[in-house]
C-alpha positions in Angstrom: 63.5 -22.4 -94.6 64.2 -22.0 -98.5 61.5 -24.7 -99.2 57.7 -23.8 -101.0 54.9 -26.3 -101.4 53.6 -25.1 -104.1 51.5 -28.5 -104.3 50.8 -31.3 -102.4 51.0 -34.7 -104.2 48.6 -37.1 -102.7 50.5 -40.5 -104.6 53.1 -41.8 -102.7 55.2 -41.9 -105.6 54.3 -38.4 -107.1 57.4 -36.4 -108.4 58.9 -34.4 -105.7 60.6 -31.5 -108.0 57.5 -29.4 -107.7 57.4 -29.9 -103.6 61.0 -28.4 -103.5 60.6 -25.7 -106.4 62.9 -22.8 -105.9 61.7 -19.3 -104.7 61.7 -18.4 -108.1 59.3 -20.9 -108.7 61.3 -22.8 -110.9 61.9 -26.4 -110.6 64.6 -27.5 -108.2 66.2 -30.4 -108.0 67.2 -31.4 -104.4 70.5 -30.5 -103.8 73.0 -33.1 -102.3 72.2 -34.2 -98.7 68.4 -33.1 -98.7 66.5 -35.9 -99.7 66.6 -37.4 -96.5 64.3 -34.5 -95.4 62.0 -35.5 -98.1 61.6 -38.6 -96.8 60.8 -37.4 -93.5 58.4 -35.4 -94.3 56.4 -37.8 -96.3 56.9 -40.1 -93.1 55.1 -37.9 -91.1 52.2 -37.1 -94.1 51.8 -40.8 -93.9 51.2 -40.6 -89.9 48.8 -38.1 -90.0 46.7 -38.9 -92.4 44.8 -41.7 -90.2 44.8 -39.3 -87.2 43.2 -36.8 -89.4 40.4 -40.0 -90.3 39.9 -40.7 -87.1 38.7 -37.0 -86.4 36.6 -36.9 -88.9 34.9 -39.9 -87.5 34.8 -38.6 -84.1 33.0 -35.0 -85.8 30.5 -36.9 -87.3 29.6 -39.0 -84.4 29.9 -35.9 -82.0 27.5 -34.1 -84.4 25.4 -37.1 -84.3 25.1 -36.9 -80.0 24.5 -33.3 -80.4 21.2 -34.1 -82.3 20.3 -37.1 -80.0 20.6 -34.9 -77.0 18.5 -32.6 -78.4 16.1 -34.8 -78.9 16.2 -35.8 -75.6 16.1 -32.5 -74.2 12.9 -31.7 -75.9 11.8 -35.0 -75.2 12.3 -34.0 -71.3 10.8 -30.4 -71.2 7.7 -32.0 -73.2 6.9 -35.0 -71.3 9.3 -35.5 -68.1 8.9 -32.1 -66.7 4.9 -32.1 -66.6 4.8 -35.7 -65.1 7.8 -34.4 -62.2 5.1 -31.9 -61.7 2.4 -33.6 -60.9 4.6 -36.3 -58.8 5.8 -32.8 -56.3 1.8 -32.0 -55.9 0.5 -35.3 -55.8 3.9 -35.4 -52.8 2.7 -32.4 -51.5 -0.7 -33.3 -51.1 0.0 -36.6 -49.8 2.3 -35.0 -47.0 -0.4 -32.4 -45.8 -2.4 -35.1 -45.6 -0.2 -37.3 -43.5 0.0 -34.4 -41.0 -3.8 -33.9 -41.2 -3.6 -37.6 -40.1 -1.3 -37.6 -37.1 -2.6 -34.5 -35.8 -5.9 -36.2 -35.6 -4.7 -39.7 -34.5 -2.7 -37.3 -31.6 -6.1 -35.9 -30.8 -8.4 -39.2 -31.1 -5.4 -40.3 -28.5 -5.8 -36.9 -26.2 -9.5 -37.8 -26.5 -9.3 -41.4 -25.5 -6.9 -40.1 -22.7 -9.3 -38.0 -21.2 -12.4 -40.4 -21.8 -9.4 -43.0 -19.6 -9.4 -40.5 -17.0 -12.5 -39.5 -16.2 -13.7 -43.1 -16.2 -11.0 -44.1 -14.1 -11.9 -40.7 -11.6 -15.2 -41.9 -11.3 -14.0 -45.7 -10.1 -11.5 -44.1 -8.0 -13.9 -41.9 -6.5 -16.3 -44.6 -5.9 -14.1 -46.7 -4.1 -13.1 -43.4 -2.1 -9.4 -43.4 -3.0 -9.1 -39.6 -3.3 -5.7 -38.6 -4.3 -5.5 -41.2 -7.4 -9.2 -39.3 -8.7 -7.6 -36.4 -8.2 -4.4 -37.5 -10.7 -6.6 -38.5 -12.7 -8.5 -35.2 -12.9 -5.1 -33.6 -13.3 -4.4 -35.6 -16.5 -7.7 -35.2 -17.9 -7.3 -31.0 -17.5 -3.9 -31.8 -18.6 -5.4 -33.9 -22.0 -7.6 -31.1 -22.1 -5.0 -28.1 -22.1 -3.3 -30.1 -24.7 -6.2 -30.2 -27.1 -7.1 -26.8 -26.5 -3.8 -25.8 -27.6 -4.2 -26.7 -31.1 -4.6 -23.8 -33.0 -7.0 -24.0 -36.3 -7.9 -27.3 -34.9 -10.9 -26.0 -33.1 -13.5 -29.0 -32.0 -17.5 -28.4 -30.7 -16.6 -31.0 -28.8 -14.0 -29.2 -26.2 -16.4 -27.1 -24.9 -18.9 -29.8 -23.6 -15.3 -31.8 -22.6 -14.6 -28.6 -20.4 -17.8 -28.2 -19.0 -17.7 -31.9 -17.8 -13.7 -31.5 -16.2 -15.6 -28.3 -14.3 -18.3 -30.9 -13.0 -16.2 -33.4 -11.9 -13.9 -31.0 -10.5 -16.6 -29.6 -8.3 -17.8 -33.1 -7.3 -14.6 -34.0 -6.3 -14.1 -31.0 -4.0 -17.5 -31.2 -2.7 -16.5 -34.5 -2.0 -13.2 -33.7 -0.4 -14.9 -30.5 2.0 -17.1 -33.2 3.5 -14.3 -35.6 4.0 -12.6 -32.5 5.7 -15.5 -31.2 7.8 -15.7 -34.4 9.5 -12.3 -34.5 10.2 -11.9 -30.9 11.5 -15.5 -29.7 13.0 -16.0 -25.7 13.7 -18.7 -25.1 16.9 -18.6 -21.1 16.7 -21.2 -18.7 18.6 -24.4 -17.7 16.8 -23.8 -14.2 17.7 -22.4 -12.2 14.9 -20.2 -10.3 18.0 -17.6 -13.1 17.7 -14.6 -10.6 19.1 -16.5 -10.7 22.6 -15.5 -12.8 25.4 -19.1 -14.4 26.0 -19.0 -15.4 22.7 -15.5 -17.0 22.4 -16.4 -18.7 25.2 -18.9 -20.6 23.3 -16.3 -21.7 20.8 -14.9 -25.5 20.3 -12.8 -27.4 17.6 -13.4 -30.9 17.2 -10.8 -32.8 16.0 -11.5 -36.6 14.7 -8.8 -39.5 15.9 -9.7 -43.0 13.8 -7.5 -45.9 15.7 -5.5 -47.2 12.6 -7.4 -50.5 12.8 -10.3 -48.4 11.5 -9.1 -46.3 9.3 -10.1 -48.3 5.7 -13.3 -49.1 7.5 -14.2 -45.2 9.0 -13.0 -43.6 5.6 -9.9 -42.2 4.2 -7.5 -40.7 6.5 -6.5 -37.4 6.8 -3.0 -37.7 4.2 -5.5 -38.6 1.7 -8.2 -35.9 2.0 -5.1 -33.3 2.2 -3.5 -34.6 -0.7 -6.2 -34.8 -3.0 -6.8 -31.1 -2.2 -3.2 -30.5 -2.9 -3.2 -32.3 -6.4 -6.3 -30.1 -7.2 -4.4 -27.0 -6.1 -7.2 -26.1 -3.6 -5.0 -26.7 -0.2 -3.9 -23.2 0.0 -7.5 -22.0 0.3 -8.6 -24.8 2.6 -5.8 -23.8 4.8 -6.3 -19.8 4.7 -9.9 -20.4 5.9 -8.8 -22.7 8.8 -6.3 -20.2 9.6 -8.3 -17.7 9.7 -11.0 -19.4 12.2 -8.0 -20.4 14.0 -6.9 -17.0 14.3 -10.1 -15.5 14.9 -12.0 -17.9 17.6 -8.5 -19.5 19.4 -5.4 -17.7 19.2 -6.0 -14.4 19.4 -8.5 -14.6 22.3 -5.9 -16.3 23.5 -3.7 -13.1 23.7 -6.2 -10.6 24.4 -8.4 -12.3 27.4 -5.8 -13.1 30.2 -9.0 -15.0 32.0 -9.0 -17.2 28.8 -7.2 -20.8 29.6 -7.3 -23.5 26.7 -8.9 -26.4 27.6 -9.3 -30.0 26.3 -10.8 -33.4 26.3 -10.4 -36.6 24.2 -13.0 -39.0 23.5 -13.1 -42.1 22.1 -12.9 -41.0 18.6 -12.8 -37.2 18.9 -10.5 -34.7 20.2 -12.6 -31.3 21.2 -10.9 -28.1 22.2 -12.4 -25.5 24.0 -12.0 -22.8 26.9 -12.4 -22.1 30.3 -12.6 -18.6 32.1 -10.4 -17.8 35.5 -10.4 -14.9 37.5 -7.7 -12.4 35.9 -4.9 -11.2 38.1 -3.4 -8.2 35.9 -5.0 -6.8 33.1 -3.0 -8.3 30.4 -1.3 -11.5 30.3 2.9 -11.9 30.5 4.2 -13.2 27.6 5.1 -16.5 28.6 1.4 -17.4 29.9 0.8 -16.3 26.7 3.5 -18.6 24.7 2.3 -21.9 27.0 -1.0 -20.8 26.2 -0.4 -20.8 22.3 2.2 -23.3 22.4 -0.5 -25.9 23.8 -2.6 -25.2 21.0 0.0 -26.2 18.2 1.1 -29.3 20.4 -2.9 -30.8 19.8 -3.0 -29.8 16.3 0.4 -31.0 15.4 -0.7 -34.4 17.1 -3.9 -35.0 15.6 -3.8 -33.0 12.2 -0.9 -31.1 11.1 1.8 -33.6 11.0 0.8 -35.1 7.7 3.3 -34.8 5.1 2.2 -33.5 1.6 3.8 -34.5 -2.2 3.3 -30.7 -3.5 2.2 -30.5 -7.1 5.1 -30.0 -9.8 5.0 -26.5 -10.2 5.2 -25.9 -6.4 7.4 -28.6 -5.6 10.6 -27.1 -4.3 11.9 -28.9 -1.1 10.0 -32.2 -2.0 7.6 -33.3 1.0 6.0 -30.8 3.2 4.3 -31.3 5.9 0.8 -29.2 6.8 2.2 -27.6 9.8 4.5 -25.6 7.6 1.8 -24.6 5.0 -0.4 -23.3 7.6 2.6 -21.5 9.3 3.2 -19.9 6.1 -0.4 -18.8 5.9 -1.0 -17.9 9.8 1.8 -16.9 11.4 2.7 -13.3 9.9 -0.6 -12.6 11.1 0.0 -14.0 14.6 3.3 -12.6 15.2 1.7 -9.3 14.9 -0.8 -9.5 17.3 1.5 -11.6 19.3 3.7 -8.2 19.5 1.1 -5.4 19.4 -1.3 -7.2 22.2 1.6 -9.0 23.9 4.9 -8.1 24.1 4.4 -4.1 23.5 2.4 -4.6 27.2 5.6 -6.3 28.5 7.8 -3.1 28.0 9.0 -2.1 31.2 8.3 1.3 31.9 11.2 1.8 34.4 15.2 1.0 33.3 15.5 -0.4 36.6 12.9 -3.8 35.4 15.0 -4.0 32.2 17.2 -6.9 33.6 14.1 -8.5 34.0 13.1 -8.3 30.4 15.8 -11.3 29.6 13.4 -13.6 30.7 10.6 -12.3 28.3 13.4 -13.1 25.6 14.0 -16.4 27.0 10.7 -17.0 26.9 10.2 -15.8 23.3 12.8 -18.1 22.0 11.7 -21.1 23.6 8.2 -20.7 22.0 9.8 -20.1 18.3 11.9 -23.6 19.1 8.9 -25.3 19.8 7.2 -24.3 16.8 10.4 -25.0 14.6 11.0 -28.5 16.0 7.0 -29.1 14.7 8.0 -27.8 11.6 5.5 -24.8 12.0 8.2 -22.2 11.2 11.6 -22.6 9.5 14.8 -22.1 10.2 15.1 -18.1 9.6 15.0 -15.4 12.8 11.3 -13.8 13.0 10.1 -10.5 13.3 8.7 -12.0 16.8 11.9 -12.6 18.3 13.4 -9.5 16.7 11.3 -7.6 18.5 11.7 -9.1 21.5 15.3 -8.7 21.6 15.3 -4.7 20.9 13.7 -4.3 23.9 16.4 -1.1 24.9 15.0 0.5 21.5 10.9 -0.3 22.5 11.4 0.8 26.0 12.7 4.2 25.0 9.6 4.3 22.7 7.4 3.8 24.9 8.5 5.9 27.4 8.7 8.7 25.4 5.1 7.8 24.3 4.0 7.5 27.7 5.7 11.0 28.6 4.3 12.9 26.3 0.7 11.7 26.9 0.8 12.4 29.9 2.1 15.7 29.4 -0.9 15.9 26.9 -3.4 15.1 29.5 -2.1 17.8 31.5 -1.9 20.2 29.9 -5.1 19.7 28.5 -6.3 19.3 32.1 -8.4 22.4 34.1 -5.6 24.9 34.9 -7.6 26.9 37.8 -6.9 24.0 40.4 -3.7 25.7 42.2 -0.7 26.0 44.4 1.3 28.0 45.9 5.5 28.3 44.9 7.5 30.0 47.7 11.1 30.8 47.5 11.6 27.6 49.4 9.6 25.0 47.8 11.0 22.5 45.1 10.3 20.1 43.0 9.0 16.8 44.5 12.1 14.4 43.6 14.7 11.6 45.3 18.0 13.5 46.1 19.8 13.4 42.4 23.0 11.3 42.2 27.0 12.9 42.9 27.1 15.0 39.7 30.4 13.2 39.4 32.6 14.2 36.6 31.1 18.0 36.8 32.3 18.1 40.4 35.3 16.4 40.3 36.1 19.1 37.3 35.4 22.1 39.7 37.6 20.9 42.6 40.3 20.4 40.3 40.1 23.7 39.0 39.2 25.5 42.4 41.9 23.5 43.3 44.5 24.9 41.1 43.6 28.4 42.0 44.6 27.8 45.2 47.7 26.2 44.4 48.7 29.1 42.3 48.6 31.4 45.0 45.8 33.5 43.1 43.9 36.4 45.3 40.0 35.2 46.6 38.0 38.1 44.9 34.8 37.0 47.2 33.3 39.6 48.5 32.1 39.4 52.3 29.0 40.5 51.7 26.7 37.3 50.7 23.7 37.7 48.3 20.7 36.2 50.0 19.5 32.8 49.2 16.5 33.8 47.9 18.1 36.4 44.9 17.5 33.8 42.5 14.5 32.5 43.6 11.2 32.5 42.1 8.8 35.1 44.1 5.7 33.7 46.2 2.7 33.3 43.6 0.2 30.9 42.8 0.5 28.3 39.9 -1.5 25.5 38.5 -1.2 22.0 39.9 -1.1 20.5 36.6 2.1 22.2 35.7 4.0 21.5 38.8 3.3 17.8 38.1 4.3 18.8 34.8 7.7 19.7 36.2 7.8 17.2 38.3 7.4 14.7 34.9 10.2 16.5 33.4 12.6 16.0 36.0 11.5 12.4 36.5 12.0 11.8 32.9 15.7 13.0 33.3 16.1 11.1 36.2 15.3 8.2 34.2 17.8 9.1 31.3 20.5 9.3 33.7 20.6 5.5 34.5 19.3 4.4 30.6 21.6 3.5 27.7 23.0 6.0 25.3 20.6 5.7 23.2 17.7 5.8 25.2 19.4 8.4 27.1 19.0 11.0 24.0 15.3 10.2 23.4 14.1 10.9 26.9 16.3 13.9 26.5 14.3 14.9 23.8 11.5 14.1 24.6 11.6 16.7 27.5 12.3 19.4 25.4 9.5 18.0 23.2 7.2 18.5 26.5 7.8 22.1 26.8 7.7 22.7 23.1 4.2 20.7 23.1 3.5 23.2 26.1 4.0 26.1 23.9 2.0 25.3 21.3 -1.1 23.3 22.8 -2.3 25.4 26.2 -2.5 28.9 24.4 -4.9 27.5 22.0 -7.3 24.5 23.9 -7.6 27.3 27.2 -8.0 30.2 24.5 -11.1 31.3 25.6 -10.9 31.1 29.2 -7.5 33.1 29.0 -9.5 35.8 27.3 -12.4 35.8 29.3 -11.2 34.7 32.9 -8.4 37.0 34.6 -7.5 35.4 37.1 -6.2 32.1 34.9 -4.6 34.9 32.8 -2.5 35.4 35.7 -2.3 31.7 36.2 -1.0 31.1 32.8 1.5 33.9 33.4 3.0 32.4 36.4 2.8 28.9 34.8 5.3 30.5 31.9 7.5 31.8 34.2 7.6 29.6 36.9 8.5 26.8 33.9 10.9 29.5 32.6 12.9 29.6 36.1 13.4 25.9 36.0 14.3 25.6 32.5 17.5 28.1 32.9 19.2 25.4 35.8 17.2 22.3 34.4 20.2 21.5 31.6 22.7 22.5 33.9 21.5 20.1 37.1 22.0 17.2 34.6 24.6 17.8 32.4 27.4 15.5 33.4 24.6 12.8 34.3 23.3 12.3 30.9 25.5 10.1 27.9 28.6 11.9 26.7 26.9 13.2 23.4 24.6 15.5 25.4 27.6 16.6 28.5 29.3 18.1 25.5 27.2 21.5 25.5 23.5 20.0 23.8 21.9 19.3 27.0 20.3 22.6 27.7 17.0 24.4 27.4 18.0 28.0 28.3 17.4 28.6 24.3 13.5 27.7 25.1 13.5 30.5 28.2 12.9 33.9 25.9 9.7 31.8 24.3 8.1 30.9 27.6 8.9 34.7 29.0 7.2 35.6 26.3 4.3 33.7 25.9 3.3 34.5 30.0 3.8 38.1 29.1 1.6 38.6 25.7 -0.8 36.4 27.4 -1.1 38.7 30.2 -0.5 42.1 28.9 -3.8 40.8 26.5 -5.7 40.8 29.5 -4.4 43.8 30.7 -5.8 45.6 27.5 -8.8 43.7 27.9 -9.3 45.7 31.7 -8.3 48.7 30.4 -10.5 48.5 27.3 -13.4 47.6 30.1 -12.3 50.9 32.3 -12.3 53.4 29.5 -15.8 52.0 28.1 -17.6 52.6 31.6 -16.0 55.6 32.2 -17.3 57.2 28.3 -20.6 56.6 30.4 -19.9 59.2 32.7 -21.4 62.1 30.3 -17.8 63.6 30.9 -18.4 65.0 34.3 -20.1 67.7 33.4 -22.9 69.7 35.4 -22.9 67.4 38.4 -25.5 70.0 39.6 -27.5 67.8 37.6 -29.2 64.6 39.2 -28.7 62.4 36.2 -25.4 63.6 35.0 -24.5 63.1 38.8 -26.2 59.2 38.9 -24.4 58.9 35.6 -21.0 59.7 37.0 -21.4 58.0 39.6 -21.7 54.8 38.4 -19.5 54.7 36.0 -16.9 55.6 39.1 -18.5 52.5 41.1 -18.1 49.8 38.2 -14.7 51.1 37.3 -13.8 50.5 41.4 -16.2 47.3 41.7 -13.7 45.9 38.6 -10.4 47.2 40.4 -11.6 45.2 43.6 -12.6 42.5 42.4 -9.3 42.1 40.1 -7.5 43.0 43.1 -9.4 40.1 44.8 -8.6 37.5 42.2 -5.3 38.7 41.6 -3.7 39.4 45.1 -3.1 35.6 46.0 -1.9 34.8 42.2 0.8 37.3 40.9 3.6 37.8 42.8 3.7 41.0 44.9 5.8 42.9 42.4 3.8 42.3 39.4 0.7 42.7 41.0 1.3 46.1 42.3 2.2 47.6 39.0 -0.9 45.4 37.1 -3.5 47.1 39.7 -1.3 50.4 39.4 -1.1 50.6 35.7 -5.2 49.8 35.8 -5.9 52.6 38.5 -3.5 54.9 36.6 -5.3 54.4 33.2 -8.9 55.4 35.2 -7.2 58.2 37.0 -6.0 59.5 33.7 -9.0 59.7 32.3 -10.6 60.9 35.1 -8.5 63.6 35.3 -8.3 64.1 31.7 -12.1 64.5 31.2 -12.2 67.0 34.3 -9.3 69.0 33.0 -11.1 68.9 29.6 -13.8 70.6 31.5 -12.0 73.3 33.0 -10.4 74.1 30.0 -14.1 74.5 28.6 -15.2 76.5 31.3 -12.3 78.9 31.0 -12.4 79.6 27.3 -16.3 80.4 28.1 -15.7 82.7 30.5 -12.9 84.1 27.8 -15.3 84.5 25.3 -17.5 86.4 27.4 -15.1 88.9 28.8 -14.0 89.2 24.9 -17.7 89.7 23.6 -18.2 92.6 26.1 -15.2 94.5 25.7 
């Protein structure tokens, strides 16, 4: 603490006195008790000093590295770093080069795998094996895909390697359609009119049967022909073509000619197929003729071709085998099932609820026939549109009978309207005796019922309308609309005994009847009604006699009909204003038309004046002869058509309209003459 160093001796036995000088700088000599310290510190000089050698050495040496390093460092960035260079190129190189090498070694081999092929094809093909020519047409297209693929790898080659795959390819199947026209031979007519039945009657399918024994002798049997087409991809096709034929020249013959019966014969090593022509006994054939009929067919071509099972190719594959039945029921029958239903069943409707029951055999019938073809395996598992159909038979019969309703309504009203018939207050429509209106009656005798209970006064009066009041009056109408009626009320009858649901179709469809009416007759009999008087007058009776039977028609079958129509919709009084209405304008258009036709001959009647004169007089009279020749002879067409009350103010409103002008122009003259005669007197005054 109180110690200097002034200097450091480097002798180990250098005096001491200068080492522990004072602070004043003088000399001072160790006091008592401190040379021990001394000595200490000299111990410790003594220790260091080789320490401090030793880092000397260690400073040179690291200086030394230092310099070596940088030597080699330069050493490296001169000569090491070019050479590491040129080894990464000369690596680089060497690896492009090695994939140059393997993709053309995978290419020679993609080559040599199609050259394999297509010799191994041709041997195959030779020796008639067709499915293993076929693989080995696959792999060659496959070898070829492959190479094809390579991008920026493009070979002259390919193209001629293509063009030789499409050769063989087309060998192959040309090949294969022989193979397949020998084993499945088409006879069709030479007449292009193949739909007529002379023609399908000249139809046949021959089918060829090889005895096992023969099979490797006679050629390749039918699993192989297939098969190869299926490897090749080119079943489908085959298949839609003998569909097709199939369709066109057997099965659907089959359902349109009920005289057509399937026929066969098997020879020794052929199977032929043909028809044979019977008398018909209805016009079309019942559906189950029909399914035996059909059903035969498939039996003979499941036996001799279609049960073949098929290994589909790999992108198809989804079930494993299949078998050709299935293949061409997935090609056919859509197809079939439609005709099956719009030549077949649609003619098996009943059109009567009574035969309904009788339908259940039809659907019997129908399910049978899709069993059969399942159990061949010529329709899966899943309900069809066939059977479907067959089983909403409620739904098709109300179709068609409101189809068949309003046709016929159609025809007539579209029918000649002048042949008549005469309505009297007594006549009706033609129909059984209609059923106990049951719950309608039963709810009026419990309601007269409880007025009588109640004690409640009988406000009848004694005096009883006659039973003719509400009756239409004696006129003539046309034929076709009574049987018109007579549809309508037939139509209800029908509804009456039909489901609910057909039941409010048939209801319907008798208001579409009248509404059909209403808009068709006025305008297809236009011209007549404006030309021809008396079926004017027809027209107007047919309105209103439809009219009268429209305002009790509802009513007469209200509580007979389904519940959804008893509850106030089954009416058609809202139709009786429209019909009133359309008899009237039609016949107060005719009535203008008359009265048009009496004014014009009568403005050819020189007004009456100077009858003294023998042409004014010829004049006159003629126009009064037309004018009565007209009123007879619309009297004459009119008197057995209108009823009496109409037809007395027609003829009166057309003789009032002539004696009005009549009168008119004579007045006209009078008042002439008199204001002459005025004049006169007035001049000479």
């Amino acid at each position: 603490s109180s110690w200097g160093m002034s200097e450091v001796p480097w002798a180990g036995g250098a005096d001491l006195r200068p080492v522990c000088a004072g602070v004043s700088g003088r000399p001072r000599w160790p006091e008592p008790g401190k040379g021990e310290v001394c000595n200490m510190i000299n111990k410790k000089y003594n220790e260091f000093l080789p320490s401090m050698q030793s880092a000397e050495d260690l400073v040179s040496q690291l200086e030394g590295l230092s310099s070596n390093i940088d030597l080699l460092k330069a050493g490296i960035e001169n000569e090491v770093q070019q050479d590491l260079n040129i080894a990464v190129a000369e690596f680089t190189e060497l690896k492009q080069q090695l994939e140059r090498d393997t993709l053309v070694l995978s290419i020679l081999k993609k080559l040599q795998e199609f050259d394999t092929a297509i010799k191994e094809y041709n041997t195959a093909l030779l020796e008639k094996k067709y499915v293993a020519a076929a693989q080995q047409l696959e792999k060659a297209r496959c070898s070829l895909k492959m190479l094809e693929s390579r991008k920026g790898f493009e070979l002259k080659i390919l193209k001629a390697l293509g063009t030789e795959l499409t050769v063989q390819t087309q060998n192959m199947l040309y090949h294969l359609g022989e193979e397949w026209q020998k084993l499945a031979v088409w006879k069709l007519p030479p007449s292009k009119e193949s739909s007529s039945l002379e023609s399908v009657m000249h139809s046949e399918l021959h089918l060829r049967t090889v005895p096992s024994k023969e099979e490797e002798i006679a050629g390749p049997p039918v699993a192989s022909v297939l098969q190869a087409f299926a490897v090749l991809g080119e079943l489908h096709t085959k298949l839609k073509i003998f569909g097709q034929l199939l369709l066109k020249y057997i099965l659907k013959p089959l359902i349109s000619y009920p005289c057509l019966q399937p026929f066969t014969e098997e020879q020794s090593d052929v199977f032929i197929l043909r028809f044979k022509s019977k008398e018909p006994n209805l016009d079309h054939s019942s559906p189950m003729e029909v399914f035996d009929k059909i059903k035969l067919i498939f039996e003979v071509l499941h036996k001799y071709l279609l049960n073949v099972p098929l290994e589909q190719p790999a992108e198809d594959r989804k079930n494993g085998r299949v078998t050709l039945a299935e293949l061409l029921g997935d090609a056919i029958w859509e197809e079939l099932s439609d005709c099956l239903i719009q030549n077949c069943l649609v003619n098996s409707i009943p059109t009567n609820s009574s035969k309904l029951e009788q339908y259940v055999e039809v659907i019997k019938s129908t399910e049978e026939f899709e069993k059969a073809l399942k159990d061949m395996q010529f329709l899966k598992g899943d309900t069809t549109d066939l059977l479907k159909y067959a089983r909403n038979v409620n739904s098709h019969f109300a179709n068609k009978k409101c189809q068949d309703v309003i046709v016929a309504a159609r025809n007539l009203m579209t029918s000649e309207i002048h042949n008549t018939v005469k309505i009297t207050p007594d006549s009706s429509v033609a129909l059984p005796r209609l059923p106990n209106p049951g719950a309608g009656d039963h709810l009026k005798m419990q309601k007269t019922s409880k007025l009588l209970h109640n004690n409640m006064v009988n406000l009848e009066n004694e005096t009883k309308l006659s039973q003719y009041t509400f009756s239409l009056p004696t006129c003539r109408i046309s034929s076709s609309v009574e049987k018109l009626m007579e549809l309508a009320y037939q139509t209800l009858l029908e509804a009456t005994a039909s489901t609910d649901q057909c039941c409010i179709q048939l209801f319907y469809s008798v208001r579409n009847i009248f509404q059909l009416f209403y808009d068709v007759v006025p305008t297809y009999h236009k011209e007549n009604l404006q030309k021809l008087p008396q079926l004017a007058a027809l027209h107007h009776n047919n309105c209103m006699y439809i009219a009268h039977h429209l305002l009790t028609l509802g009513h007469q079958f209200r509580y007979r009909l389904t519940n959804i129509l008893c509850d106030g919709a089954a009416t058609f009084v809202d139709l009786v204003p429209g019909f009133r209405r359309l008899g009237m304008e039609c016949f107060l258009a005719q009535m203008r038309v008359q009265k048009g036709e009496i004014l014009e001959r009568l403005s050819s009647a020189r007004n009456f004046s100077n009858m003294d004169d023998e042409e004014n007089y010829c004049a006159a009279n003629k126009a009064i002869r037309q004018v009565l020749h007209q009123l007879k002879r619309l009297g004459k067409v009119w008197q057995d058509v209108l009823p009496v009350n109409v037809y007395c103010k027609a003829m009166g409103t057309l003789l009032n309209t002539a004696l009005t002008e009549i009168v008119t122009r004579i007045a006209a003259l009078e008042m002439l003459n008199y204001l002459w005669h005025f004049k006169l007197k007035f001049l000479s005054v």
